[in-house]
C-alpha positions as CSV (number, residue, x, y, z in Angstrom):
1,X,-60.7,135.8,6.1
2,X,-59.9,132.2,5.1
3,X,-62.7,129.5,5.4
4,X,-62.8,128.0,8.9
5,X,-61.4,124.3,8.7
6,X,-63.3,121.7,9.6
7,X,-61.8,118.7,7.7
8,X,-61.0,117.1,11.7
9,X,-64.1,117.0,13.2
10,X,-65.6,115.8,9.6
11,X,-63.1,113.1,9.0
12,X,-62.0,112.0,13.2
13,X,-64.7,113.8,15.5
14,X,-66.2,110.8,17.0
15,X,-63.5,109.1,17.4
16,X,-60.3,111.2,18.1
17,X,-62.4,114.7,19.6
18,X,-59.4,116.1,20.6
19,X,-57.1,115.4,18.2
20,X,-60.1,117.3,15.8
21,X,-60.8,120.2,17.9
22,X,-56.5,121.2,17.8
23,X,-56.6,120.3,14.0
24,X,-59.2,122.6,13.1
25,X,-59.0,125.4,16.2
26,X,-54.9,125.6,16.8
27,X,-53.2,124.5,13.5
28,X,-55.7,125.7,11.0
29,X,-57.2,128.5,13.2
30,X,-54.8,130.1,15.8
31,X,-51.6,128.9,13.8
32,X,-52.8,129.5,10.0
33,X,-54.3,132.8,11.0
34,X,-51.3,134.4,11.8
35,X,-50.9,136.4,8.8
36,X,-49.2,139.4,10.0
37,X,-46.2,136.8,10.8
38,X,-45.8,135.0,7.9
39,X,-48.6,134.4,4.8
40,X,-50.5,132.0,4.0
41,X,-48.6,131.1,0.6
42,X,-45.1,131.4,2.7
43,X,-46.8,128.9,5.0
44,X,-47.9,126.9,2.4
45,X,-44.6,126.0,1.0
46,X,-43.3,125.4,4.0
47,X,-45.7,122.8,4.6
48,X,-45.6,121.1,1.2
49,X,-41.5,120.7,1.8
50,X,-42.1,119.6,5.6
51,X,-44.6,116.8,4.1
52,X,-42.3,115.8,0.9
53,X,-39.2,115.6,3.6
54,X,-41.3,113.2,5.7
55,X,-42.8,111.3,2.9
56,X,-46.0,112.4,3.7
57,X,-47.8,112.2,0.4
58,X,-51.4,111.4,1.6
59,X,-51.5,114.6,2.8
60,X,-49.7,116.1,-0.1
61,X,-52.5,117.2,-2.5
62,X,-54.5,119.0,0.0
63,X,-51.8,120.6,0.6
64,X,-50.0,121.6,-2.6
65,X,-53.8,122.7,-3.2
66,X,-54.1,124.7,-1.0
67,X,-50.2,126.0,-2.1
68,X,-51.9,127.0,-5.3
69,X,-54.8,128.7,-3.9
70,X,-52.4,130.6,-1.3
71,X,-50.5,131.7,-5.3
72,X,-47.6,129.2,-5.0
73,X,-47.2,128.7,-9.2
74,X,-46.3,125.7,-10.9
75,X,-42.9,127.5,-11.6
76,X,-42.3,128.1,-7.9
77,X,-43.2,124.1,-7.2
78,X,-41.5,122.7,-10.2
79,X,-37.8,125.0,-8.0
80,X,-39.3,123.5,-4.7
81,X,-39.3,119.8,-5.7
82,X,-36.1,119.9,-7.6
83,X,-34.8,121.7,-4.5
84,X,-35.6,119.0,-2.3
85,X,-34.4,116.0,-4.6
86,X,-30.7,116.4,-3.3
87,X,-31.2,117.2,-0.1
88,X,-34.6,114.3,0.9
89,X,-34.5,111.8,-2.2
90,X,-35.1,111.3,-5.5
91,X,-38.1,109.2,-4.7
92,X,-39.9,111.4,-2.9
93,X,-39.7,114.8,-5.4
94,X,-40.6,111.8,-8.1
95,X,-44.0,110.9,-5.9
96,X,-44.1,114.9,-5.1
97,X,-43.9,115.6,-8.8
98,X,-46.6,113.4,-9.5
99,X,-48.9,114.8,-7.2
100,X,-47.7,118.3,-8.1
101,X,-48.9,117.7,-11.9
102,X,-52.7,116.9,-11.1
103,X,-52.6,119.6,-8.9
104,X,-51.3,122.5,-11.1
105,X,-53.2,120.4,-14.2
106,X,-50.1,118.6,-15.7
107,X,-50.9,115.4,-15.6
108,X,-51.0,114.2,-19.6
């Protein structure tokens, strides 16, 4: 059983309730939970390439993270990113790369 999410009610409760509640209950509880459908690591990775597509790269660490605590290796990110270069930008599999090396404990 993963741990229950609460990063939306610690981070926007008072001031976007709802917007908390769906974070934590729906996308991290109902949605993330639905491990007969598809796993957490398989879930992961789709997540990290959704948020490099978008540029999304404050939410990137937690994410790739959490990739590597769902068993996504460094091998598996390192195909990912490259992956993603010629299809999204080079600029954003550069930023991802960067944030992929503190994660996976690259970063020398």
């Amino acid at each position: 059983m993963a741990k229950k999410q609460t990063a939306g009610r610690d981070q926007l409760g008072d001031f976007a309730p709802k917007f908390a509640e769906l974070n934590d209950d729906v996308l991290f509880g109902q949605v993330w939970s639905r491990e007969k459908e598809l796993k957490p690591r398989d879930r992961s990775m789709i997540t990290v390439t959704a948020l490099i597509t978008k540029g999304a790269f404050a939410q990137l660490p937690y994410h790739m993270q959490a990739a590597k605590d769902n068993g996504v290796t460094k091998e598996e990110i390192v195909e990912v990113i490259t992956q993603l270069a010629f299809y999204v930008g080079w600029p954003n599999a550069w930023s991802a790369f960067n944030i992929a090396k503190k994660v996976w404990g690259a970063d020398k």
